[in-house]
ZADO-1210 file (C-alpha; in nm, 4 decimals, padded with zeros to 6 digits):
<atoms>
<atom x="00.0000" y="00.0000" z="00.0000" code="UNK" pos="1"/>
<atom x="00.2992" y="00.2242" z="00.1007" code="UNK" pos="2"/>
<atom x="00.4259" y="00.1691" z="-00.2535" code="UNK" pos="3"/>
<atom x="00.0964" y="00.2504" z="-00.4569" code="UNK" pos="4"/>
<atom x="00.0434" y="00.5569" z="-00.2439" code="UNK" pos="5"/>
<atom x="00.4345" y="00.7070" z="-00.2544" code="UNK" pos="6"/>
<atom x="00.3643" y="00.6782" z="-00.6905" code="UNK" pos="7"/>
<atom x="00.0281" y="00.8733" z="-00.6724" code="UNK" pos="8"/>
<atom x="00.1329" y="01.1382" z="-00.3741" code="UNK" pos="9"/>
<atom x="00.5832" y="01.1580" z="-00.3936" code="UNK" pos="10"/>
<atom x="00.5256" y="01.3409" z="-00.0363" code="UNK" pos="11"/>
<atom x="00.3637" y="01.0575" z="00.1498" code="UNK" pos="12"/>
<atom x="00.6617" y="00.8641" z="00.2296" code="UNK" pos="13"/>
<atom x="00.9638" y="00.9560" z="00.4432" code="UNK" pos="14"/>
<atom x="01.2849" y="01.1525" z="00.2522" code="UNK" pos="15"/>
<atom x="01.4308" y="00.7908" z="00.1485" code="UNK" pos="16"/>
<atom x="01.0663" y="00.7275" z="-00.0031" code="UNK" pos="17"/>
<atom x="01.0701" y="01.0694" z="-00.2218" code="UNK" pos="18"/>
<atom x="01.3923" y="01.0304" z="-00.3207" code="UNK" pos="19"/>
<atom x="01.3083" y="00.6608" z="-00.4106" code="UNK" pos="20"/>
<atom x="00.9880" y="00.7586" z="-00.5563" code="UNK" pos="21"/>
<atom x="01.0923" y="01.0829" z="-00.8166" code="UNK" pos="22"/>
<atom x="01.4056" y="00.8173" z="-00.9267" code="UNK" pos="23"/>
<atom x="01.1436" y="00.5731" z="-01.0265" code="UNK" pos="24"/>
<atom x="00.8765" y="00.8396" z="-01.2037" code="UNK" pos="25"/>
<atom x="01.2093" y="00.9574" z="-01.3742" code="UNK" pos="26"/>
<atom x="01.3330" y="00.6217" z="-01.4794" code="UNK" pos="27"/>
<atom x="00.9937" y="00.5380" z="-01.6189" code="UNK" pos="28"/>
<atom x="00.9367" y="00.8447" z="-01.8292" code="UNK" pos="29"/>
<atom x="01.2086" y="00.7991" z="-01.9444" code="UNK" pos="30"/>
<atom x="01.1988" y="00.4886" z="-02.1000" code="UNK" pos="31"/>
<atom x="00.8219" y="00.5293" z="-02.2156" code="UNK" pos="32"/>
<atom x="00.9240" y="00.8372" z="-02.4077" code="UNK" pos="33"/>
<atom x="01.2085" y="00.6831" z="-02.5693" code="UNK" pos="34"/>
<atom x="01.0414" y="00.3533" z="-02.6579" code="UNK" pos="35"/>
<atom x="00.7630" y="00.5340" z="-02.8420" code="UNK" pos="36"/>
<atom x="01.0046" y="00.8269" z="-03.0010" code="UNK" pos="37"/>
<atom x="01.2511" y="00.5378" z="-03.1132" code="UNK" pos="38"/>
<atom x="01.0987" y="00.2078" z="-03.1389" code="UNK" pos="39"/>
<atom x="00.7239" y="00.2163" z="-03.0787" code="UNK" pos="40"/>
<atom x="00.6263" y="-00.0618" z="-03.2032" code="UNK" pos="41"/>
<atom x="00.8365" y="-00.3393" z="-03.1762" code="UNK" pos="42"/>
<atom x="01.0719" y="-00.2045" z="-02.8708" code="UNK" pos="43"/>
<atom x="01.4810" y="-00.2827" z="-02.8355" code="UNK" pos="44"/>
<atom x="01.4053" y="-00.6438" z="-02.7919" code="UNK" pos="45"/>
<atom x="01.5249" y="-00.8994" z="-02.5261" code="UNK" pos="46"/>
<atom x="01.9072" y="-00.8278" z="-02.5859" code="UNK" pos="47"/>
<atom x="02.0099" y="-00.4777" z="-02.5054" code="UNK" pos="48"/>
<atom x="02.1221" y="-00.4203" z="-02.1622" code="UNK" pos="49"/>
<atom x="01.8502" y="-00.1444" z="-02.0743" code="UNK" pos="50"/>
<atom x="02.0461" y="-00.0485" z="-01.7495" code="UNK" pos="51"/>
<atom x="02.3042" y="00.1089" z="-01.9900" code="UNK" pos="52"/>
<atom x="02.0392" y="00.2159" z="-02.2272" code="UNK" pos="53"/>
<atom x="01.9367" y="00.4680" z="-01.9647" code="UNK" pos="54"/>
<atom x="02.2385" y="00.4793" z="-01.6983" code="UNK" pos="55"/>
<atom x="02.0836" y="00.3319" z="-01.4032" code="UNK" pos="56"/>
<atom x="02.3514" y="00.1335" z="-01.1857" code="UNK" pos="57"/>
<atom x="02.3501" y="00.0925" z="-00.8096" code="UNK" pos="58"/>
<atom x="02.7048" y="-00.0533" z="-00.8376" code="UNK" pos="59"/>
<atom x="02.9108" y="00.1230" z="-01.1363" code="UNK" pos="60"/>
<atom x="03.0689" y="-00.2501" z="-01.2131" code="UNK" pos="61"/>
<atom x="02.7169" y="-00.3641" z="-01.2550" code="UNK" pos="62"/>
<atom x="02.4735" y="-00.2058" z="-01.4129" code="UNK" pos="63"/>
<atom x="02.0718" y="-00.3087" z="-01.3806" code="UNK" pos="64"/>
<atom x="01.9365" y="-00.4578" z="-01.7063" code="UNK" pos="65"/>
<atom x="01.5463" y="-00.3558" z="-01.6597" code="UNK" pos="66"/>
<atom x="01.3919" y="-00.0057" z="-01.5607" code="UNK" pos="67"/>
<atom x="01.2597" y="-00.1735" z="-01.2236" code="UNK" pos="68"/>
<atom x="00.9494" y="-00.2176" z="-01.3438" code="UNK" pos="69"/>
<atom x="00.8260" y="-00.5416" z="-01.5246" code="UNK" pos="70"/>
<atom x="00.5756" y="-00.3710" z="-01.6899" code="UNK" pos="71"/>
<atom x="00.7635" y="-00.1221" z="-01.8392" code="UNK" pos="72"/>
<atom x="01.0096" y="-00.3644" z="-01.9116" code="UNK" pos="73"/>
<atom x="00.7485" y="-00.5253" z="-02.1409" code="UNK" pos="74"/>
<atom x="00.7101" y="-00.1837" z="-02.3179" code="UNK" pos="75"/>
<atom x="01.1193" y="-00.1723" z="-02.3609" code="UNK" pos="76"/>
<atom x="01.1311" y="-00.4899" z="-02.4866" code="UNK" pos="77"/>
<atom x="00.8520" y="-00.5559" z="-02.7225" code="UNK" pos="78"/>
<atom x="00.7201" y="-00.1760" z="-02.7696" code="UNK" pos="79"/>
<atom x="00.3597" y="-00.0788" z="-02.7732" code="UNK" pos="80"/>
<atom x="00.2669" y="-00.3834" z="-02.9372" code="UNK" pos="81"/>
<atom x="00.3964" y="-00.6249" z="-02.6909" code="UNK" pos="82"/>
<atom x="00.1931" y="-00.4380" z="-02.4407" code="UNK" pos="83"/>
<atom x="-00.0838" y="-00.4284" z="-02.6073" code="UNK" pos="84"/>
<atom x="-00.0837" y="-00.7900" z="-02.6326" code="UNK" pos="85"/>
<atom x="00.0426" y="-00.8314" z="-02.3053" code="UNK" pos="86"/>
<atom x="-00.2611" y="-00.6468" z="-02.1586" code="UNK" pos="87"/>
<atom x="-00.4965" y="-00.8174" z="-02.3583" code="UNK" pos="88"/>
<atom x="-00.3694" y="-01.1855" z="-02.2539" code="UNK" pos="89"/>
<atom x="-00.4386" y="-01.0555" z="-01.8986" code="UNK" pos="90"/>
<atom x="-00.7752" y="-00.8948" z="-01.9210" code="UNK" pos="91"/>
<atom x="-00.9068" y="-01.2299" z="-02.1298" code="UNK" pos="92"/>
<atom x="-00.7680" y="-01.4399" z="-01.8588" code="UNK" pos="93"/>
<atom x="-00.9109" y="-01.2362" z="-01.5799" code="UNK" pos="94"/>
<atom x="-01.2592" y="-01.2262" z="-01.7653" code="UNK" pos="95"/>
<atom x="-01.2699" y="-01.6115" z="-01.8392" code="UNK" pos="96"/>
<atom x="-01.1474" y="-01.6664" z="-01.4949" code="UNK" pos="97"/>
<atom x="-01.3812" y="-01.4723" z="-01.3265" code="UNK" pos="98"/>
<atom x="-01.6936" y="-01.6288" z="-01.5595" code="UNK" pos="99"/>
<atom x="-01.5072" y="-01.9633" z="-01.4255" code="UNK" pos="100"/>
<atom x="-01.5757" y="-01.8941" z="-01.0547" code="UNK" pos="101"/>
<atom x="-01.9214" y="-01.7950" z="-01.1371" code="UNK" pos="102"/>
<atom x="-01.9949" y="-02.1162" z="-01.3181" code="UNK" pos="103"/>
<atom x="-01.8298" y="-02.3260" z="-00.9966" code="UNK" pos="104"/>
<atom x="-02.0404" y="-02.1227" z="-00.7776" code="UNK" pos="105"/>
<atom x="-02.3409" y="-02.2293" z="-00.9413" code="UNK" pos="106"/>
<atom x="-02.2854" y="-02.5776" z="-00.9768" code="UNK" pos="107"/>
<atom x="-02.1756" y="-02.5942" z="-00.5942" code="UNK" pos="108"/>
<atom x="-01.8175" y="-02.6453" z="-00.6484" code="UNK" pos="109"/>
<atom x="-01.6886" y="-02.4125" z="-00.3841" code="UNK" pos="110"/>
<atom x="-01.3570" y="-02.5770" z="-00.3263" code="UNK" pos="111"/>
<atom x="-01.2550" y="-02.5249" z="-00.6998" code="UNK" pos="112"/>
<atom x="-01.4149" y="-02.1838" z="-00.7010" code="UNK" pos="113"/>
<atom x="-01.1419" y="-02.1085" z="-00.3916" code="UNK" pos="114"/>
<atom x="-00.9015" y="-02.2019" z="-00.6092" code="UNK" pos="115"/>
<atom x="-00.9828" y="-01.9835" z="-00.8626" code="UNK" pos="116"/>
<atom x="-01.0209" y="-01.6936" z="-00.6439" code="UNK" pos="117"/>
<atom x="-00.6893" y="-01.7745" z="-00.4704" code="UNK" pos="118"/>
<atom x="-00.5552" y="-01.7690" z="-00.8698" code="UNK" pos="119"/>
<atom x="-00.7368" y="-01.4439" z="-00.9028" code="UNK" pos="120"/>
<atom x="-00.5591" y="-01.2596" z="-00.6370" code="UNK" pos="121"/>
<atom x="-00.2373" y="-01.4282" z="-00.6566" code="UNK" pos="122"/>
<atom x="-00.1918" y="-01.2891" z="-01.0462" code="UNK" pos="123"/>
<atom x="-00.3285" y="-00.9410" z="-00.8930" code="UNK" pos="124"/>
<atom x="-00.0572" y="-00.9218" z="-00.6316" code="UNK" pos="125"/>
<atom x="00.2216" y="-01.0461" z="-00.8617" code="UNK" pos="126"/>
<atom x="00.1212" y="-00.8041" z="-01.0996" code="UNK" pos="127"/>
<atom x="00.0952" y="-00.5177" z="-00.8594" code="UNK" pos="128"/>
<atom x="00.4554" y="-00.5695" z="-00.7037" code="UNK" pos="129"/>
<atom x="00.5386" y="-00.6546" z="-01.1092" code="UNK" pos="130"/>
<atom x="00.4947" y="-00.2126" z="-01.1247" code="UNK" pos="131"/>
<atom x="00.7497" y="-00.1639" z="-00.7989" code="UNK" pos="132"/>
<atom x="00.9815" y="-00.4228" z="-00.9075" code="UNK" pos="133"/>
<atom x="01.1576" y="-00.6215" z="-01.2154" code="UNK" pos="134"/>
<atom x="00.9965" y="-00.9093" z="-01.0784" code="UNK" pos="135"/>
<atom x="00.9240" y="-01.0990" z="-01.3572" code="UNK" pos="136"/>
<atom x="01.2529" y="-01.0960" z="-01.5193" code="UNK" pos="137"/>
<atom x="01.3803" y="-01.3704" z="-01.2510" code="UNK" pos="138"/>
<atom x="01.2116" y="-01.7281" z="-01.2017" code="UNK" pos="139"/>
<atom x="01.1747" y="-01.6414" z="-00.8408" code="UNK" pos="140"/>
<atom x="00.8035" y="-01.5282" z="-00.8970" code="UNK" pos="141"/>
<atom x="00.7931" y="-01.5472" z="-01.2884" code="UNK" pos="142"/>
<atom x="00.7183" y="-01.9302" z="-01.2658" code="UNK" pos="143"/>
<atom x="00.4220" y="-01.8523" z="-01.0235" code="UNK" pos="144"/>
<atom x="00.3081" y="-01.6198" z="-01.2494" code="UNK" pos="145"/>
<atom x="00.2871" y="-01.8563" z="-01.5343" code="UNK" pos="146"/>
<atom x="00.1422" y="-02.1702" z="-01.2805" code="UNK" pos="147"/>
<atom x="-00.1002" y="-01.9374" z="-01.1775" code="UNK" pos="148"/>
<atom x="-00.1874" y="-01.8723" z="-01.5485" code="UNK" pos="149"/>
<atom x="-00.1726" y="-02.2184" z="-01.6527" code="UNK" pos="150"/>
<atom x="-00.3621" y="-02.3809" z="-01.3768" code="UNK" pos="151"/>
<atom x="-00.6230" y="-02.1235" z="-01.4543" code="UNK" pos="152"/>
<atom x="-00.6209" y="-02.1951" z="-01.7965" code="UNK" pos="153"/>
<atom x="-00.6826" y="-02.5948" z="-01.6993" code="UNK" pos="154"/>
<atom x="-00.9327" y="-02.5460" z="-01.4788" code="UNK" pos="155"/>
<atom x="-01.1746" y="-02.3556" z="-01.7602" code="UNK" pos="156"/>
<atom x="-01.2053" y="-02.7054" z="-01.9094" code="UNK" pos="157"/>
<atom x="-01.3825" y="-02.7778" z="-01.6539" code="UNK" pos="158"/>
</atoms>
């Protein structure tokens, strides 16, 4: 919560939170404005090492590779495209899964419709901390992500 207030009000946090918070608004502007002035639609791709891209280093021997935000990682990587379809995978999933848990409501099912709300809020929260950190570039929480998806996926056969 401390994170998704300190984006909307800068102020809200402590001097380490501002600070934290402006580098971050920075870092992302950044990179949206030169995705869509230089490659819009398709991005730079999976290669370049974005941390150089747009100098951002919190150890001048290493520099990070992602704007420390998965999100807009997606947007430097495949351009507006990529997000677009990145978006769209998302809202279809949530819409399918949420007609899922209706449909396993009605039937009486309400140990599978637990599931799918667990699946429901797990993607939400991964996807929320996804805009504070470059969390999906690791498998640490990218292979929930996708299990999450997948077992989702499996249980609208039902």
């Amino acid at each position: 919560v401390d994170n998704i207030t300190s984006v909307i009000d800068p102020s809200s946090g402590g001097q380490r939170q501002v600070e934290t918070t402006a580098w971050r608004l920075n870092l992302w502007s950044t990179v949206v404005e030169d995705v869509t002035n230089e490659r819009p639609l398709t991005g730079f791709g999976p290669g370049p090492n974005l941390g150089v891209r747009y100098g951002v280093a919190t150890n001048e021997e290493i520099p990070l590779r992602n704007p420390h935000n998965s999100h807009v990682g997606i947007l430097a990587r495949m351009g507006w495209v990529g997000v677009g379809l990145w978006v769209v995978v998302w809202v279809v999933w949530a819409f399918e899964i949420t007609l899922l848990r209706s449909r396993l409501l009605r039937r009486g099912r309400l140990v599978e419709a637990g599931l799918v709300a667990w699946l429901m809020v797990s993607a939400a929260m991964i996807h929320t901390n996804a805009i504070f950190d470059p969390t999906l570039e690791g498998p640490q929480v990218a292979m929930w992500l996708w299990t999450v998806f997948g077992v989702g996926c499996a249980l609208m056969l039902y």
